[in-house]
N, C-alpha and C positions, 0 to 999 in steps of 0.2 A: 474340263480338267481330267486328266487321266487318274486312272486308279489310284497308283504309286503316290501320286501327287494331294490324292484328297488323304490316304491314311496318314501322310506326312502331315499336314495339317493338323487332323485329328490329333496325332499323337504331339504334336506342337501345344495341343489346348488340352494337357490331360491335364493339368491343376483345377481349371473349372470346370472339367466333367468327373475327375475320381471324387470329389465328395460327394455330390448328389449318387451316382451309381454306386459307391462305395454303403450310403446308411439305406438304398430301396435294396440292392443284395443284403445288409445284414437284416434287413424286417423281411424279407424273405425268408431266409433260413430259420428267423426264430420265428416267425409266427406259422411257416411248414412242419418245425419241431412240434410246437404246442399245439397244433391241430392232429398232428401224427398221432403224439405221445397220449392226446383224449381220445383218439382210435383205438391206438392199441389197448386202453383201460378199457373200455367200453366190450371190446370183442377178445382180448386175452388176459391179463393183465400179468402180472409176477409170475415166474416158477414160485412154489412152495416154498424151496428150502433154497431160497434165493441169499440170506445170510448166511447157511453155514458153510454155501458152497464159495463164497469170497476168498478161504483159503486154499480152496483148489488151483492150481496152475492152469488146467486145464481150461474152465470156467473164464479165470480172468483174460486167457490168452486170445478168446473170442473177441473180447474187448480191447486187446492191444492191435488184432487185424481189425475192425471197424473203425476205431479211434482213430487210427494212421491211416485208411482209406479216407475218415473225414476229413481229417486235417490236409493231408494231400491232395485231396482234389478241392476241399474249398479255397488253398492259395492259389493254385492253378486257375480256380474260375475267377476269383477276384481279377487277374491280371488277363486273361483271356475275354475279359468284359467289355476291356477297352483295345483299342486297333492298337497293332502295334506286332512286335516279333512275340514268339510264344515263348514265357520264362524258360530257360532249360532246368534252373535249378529245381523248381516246382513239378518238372515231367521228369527228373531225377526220384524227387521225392515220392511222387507215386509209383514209380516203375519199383520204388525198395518195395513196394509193400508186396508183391509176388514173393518178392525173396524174405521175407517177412513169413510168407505164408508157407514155405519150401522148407524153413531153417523149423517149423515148428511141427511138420509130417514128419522131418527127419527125426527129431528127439522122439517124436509118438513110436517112429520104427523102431529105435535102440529100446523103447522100453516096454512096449507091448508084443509080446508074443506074435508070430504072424499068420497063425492061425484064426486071432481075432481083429486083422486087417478089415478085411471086408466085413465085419460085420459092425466095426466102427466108423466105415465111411459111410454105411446105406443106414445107421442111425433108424431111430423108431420115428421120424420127424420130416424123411425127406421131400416129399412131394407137395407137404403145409408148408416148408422152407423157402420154395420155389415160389412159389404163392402167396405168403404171407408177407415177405420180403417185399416185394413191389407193390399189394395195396399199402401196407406201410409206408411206401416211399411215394406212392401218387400225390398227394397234397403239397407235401415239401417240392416234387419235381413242376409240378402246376406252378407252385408261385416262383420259383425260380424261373423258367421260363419267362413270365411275364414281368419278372425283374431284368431280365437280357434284354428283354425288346427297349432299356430304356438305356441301354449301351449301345454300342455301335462294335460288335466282334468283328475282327479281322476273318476268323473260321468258325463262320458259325454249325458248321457240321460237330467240330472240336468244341464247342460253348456248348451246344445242347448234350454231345456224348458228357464232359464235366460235368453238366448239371444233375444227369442220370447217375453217376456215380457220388456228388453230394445227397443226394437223394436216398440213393441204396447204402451210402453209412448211417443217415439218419435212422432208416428203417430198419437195417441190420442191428444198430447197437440197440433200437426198444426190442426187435422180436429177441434178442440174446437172451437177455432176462426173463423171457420164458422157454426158451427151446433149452427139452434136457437134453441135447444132443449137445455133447463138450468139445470131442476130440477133433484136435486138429486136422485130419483127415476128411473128418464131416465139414469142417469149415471152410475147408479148402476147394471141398466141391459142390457144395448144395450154395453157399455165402456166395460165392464167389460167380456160381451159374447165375444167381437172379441178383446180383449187380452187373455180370458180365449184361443183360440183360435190359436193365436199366440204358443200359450206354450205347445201346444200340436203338433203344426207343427213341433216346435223347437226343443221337447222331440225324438219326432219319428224320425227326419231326426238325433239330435245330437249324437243318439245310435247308429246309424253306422259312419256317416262321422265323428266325433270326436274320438272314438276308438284309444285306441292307444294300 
């Protein structure tokens, strides 16, 4: 049977494989969450003044790029789990989150002086950032992987990079909550390096162990 021929197939019988792959991805993601989220309490836990900082724009805007990384690429993996073409609207919705991340350095330029550019992007946090980020996301990216191998990806290069970057939103949105580093600038480049990161762990490991 040719290639063409067996993903048609596949994609012919996704009724009786999106359920079973559909609830081993979500006990993946949440029991990677709760294995993450007892790490991160264990070796960071909270910033301090993690309530009063709720009213900062700043603060929350961490969590508007994480959240929309998450949700972005966890629809992209659901659908990239199973053979088949790759959603566009799902590679639409993560491709916003750059512009996401663009639209929020720009507000930091109109309102911060530019004198204290640079010293808000190199932040008192960055090199824990880089670092903390991905033990963070190791657990959740382990059991997602071993949730893939129970699919059949069309690209599994593209399934393992997704899975690195579900990964690095889980662990970006616990480390947020303690990194006092807010501004947009810093999250644009330190966030973004050790997800950019994640997705190339994910790429390179997902070309072989995902293969089918």
């Amino acid at each position: 049977m040719k290639t063409d021929d067996l993903i048609a197939a596949l994609a012919a019988d996704a009724k009786s494989v999106s359920s079973p792959i559909g609830r081993t991805l979500a006990l993946a993601v949440i029991g990677g969450a709760v294995g993450a989220a007892i790490l991160f309490a264990i070796m960071l836990g909270m910033r301090a003044d993690v309530v009063s900082s709720l009213s900062s724009p700043r603060f929350l805007f961490k969590f508007v790029f994480t959240l929309s990384l998450l949700g972005s690429a966890l629809g992209l993996m659901w659908n990239v789990a199973r053979p088949g073409a790759i959603p566009i609207g799902w590679l639409l919705a993560l491709a916003a989150v750059p512009v996401l991340l663009a639209a929020g350095s720009i507000a930091e330029m109109l309102t911060v002086p530019a004198a204290e550019w640079g010293r808000r992007l190199t932040g008192a946090n960055a090199s824990m950032c880089v670092v903390l980020i991905p033990i963070l996301s190791a657990l959740p990216f382990a059991a997602l992987l071993l949730a893939l191998r129970r699919g059949a990806p069309s690209h599994p290069m593209l399934a393992g990079a997704v899975a690195g970057l579900v990964s690095a939103g889980i662990g970006a949105t616990l480390y947020a909550t303690h990194c006092p580093d807010d501004s947009p600038f810093f999250v644009a480049t330190w966030y973004v390096i050790a997800a950019a990161f994640m997705a190339m762990l994910g790429a390179a490991i997902g070309e072989r162990f995902l293969r089918w």
